[in-house]
C-alpha positions as CSV (number, residue, x, y, z in Angstrom):
1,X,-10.5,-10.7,-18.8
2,X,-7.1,-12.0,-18.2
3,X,-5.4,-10.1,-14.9
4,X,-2.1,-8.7,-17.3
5,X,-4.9,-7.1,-20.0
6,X,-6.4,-5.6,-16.7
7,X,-3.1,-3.8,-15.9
8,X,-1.8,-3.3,-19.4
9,X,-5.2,-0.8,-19.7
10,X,-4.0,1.4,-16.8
11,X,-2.3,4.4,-17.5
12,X,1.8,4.9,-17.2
13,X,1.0,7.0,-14.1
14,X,-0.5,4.3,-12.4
15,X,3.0,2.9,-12.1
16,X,4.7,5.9,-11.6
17,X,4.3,8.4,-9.1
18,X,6.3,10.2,-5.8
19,X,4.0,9.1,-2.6
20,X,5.0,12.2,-0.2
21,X,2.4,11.2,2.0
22,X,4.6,7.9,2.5
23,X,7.8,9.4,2.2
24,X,7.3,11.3,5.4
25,X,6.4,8.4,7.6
26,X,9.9,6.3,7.0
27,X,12.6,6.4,9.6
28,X,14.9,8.8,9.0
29,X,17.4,6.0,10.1
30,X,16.3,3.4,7.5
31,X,19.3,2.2,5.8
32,X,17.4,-0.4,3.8
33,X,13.9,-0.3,1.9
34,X,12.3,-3.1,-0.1
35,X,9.1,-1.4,-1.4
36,X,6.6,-4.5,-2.7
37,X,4.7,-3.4,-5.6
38,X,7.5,-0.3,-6.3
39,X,6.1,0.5,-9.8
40,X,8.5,2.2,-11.8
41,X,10.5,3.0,-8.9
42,X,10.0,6.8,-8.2
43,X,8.6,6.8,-4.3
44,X,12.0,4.4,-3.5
45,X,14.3,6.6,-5.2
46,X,13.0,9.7,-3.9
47,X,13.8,8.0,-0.1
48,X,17.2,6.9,-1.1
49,X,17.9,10.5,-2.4
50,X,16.4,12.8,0.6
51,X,17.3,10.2,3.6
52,X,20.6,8.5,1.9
53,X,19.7,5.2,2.2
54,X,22.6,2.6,2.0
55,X,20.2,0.4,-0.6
56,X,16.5,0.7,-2.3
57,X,15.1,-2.9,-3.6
58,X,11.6,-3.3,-5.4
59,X,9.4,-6.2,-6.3
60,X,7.2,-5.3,-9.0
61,X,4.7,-7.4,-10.9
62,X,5.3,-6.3,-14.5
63,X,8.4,-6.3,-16.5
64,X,7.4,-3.1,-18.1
65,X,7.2,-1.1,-15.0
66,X,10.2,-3.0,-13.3
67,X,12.3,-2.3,-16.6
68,X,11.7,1.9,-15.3
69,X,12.8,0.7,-12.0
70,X,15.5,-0.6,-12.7
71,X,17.2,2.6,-13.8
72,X,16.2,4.3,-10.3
73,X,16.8,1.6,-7.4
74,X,19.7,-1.0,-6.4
75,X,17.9,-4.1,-7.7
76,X,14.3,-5.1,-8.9
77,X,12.9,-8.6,-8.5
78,X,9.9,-9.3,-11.0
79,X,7.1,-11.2,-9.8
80,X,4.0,-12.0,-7.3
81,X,5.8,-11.2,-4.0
82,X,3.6,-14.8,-2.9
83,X,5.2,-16.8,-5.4
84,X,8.9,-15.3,-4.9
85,X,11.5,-17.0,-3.0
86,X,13.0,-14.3,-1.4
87,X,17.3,-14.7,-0.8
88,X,17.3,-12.0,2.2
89,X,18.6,-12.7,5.4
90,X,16.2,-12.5,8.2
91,X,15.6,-9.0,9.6
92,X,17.5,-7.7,6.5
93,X,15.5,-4.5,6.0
94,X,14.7,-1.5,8.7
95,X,11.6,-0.5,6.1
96,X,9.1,-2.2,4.1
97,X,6.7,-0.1,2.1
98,X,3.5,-1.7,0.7
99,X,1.8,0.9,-0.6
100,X,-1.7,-0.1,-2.2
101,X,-0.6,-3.1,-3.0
102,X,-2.1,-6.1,-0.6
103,X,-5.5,-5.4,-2.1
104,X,-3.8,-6.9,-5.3
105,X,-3.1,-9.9,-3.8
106,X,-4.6,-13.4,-2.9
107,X,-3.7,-13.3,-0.1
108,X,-2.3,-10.4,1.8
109,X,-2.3,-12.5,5.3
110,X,0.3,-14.5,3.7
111,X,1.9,-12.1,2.4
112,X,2.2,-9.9,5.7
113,X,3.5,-12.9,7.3
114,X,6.1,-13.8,4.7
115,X,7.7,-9.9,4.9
116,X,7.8,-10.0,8.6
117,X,10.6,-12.1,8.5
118,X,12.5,-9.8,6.1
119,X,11.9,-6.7,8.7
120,X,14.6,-6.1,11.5
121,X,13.0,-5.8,15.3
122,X,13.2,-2.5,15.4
123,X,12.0,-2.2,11.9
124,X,8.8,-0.7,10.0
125,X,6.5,-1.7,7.9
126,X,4.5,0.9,6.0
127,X,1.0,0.0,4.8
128,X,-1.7,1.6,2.7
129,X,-5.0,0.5,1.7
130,X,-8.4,2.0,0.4
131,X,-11.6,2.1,2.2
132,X,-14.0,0.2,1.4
133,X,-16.6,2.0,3.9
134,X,-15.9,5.7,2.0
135,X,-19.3,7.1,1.5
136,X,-19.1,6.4,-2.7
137,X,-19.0,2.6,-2.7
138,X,-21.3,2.7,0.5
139,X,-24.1,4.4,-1.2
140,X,-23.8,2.3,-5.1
141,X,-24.1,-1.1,-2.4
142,X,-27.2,0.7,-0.8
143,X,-28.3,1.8,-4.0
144,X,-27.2,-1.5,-5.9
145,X,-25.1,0.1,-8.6
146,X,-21.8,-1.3,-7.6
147,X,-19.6,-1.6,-10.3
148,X,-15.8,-1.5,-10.7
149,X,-13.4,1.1,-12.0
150,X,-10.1,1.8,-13.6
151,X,-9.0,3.6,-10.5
152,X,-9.9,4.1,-6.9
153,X,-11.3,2.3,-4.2
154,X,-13.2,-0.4,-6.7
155,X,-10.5,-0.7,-9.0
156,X,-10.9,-3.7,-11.1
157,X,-7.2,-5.1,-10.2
158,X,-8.2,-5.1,-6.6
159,X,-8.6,-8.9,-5.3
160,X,-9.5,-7.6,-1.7
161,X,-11.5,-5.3,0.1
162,X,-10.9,-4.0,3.5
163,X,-13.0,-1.5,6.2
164,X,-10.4,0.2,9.0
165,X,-11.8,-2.8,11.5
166,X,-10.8,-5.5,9.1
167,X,-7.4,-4.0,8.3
168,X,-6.5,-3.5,12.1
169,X,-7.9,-7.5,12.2
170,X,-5.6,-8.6,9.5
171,X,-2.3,-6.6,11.1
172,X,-3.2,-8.2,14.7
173,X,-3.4,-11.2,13.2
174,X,-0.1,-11.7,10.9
175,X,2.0,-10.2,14.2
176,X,2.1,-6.6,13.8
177,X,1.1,-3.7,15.8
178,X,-0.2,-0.6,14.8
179,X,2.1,2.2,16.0
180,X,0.8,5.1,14.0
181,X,-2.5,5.5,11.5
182,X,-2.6,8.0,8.7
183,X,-5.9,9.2,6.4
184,X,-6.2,10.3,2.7
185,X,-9.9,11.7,2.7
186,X,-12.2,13.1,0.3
187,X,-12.6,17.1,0.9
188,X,-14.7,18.4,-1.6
189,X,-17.8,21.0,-0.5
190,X,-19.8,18.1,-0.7
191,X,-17.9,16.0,2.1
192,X,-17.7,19.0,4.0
193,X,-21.0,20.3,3.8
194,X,-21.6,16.5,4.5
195,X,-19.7,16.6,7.5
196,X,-21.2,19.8,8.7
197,X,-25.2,18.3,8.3
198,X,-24.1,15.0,10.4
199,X,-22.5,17.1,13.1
200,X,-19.6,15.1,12.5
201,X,-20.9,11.8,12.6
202,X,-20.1,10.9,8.7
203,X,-16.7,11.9,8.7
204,X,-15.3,8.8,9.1
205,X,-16.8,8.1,5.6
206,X,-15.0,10.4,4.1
207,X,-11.8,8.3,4.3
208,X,-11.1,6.9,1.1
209,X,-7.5,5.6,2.0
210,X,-5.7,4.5,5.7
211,X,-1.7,4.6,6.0
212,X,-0.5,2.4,8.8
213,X,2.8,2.4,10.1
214,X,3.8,-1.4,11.9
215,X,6.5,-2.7,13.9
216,X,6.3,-6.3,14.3
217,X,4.8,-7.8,17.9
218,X,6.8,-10.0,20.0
219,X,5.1,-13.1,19.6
């Protein structure tokens, strides 16, 4: 199936939705965002209002969700944020958000490497990705019945998989360093009578999301 069918299936509010778990971790000094992948806008516009940023730019894949942004944020560039030729001056923006959007991509090493040069020294870059080592995709490998989803961890969109070890890998690697790590988990009874059983051991499994927040390494 064709990748724009794949995304024309999802629902609007895959596109649109306020990440406070995201909002909380920029700078309260950031005076410029780009947010890569910003959907129809709403996280970016929700930092510009609470922290007053001076300007909020998105890169979004689809027209459809960038045509929403557009109403919310100071410009919105549509297309694959590998392909784009970006016209920022180096070090331009003090925050980069990238919230689950690398495991869309091709390449995400690339990717990390190409927004570095957009982030100012003191600058940080704000990364989310799933988990592919959560205890549900875990067990359907172990059990073979591994299939993909509309949603989630095995989304169909997602190009890339990632375990904490391979994501602190990948961040080492394209010049970043890790200064703070964040974790959505799973906390139904069953993770937590989980947790309780294992003595603790399987709680790492219950992460089905990290949040990283990067400044760039001197290199």
């Amino acid at each position: 199936m064709p990748t724009n069918q794949l995304y024309a299936e999802k629902n609007s509010s895959y596109y649109g939705l306020v990440r406070e778990e995201i909002l909380v971790l920029i700078p309260k000094n950031a005076r410029r965002l780009l947010d890569v992948g910003c959907g129809s806008g709403d996280t970016s516009r929700a930092a510009k209002d609470r922290l007053g940023l001076q300007e909020a730019v998105g890169i979004e894949l689809f027209e459809s969700a960038a045509s929403a942004a557009r109403t919310k944020l100071d410009r919105v560039i549509v297309g694959a944020i590998e392909e784009l030729e970006l016209d920022f001056s180096e070090g331009y923006f003090d925050c980069i958000l990238c919230a689950d959007v690398l495991e869309h991509t091709k390449d995400p090493w690339l990717n990390l490497k190409k927004l570095r040069q957009f982030l100012a020294d003191d600058g940080v870059l704000i990364v989310s990705l799933p988990n592919l080592r959560h205890v549900v995709p875990v067990l359907k490998i172990i059990f073979d019945r591994l299939e993909y989803e509309e949603s989630g961890i095995l989304d169909k969109t997602h190009l890339r998989f990632f375990t904490l070890h391979t994501m602190r890998n990948m961040f080492r690697e394209t010049g970043f360093t890790i200064q703070q790590i964040e974790t959505n988990r799973s906390r139904s009874w069953k993770f937590k009578l989980l947790n309780l059983f294992s003595l603790g051991l399987l709680r790492p499994f219950s992460v089905f999301q990290y949040i990283f927040v990067l400044k760039k390494q001197n290199i």
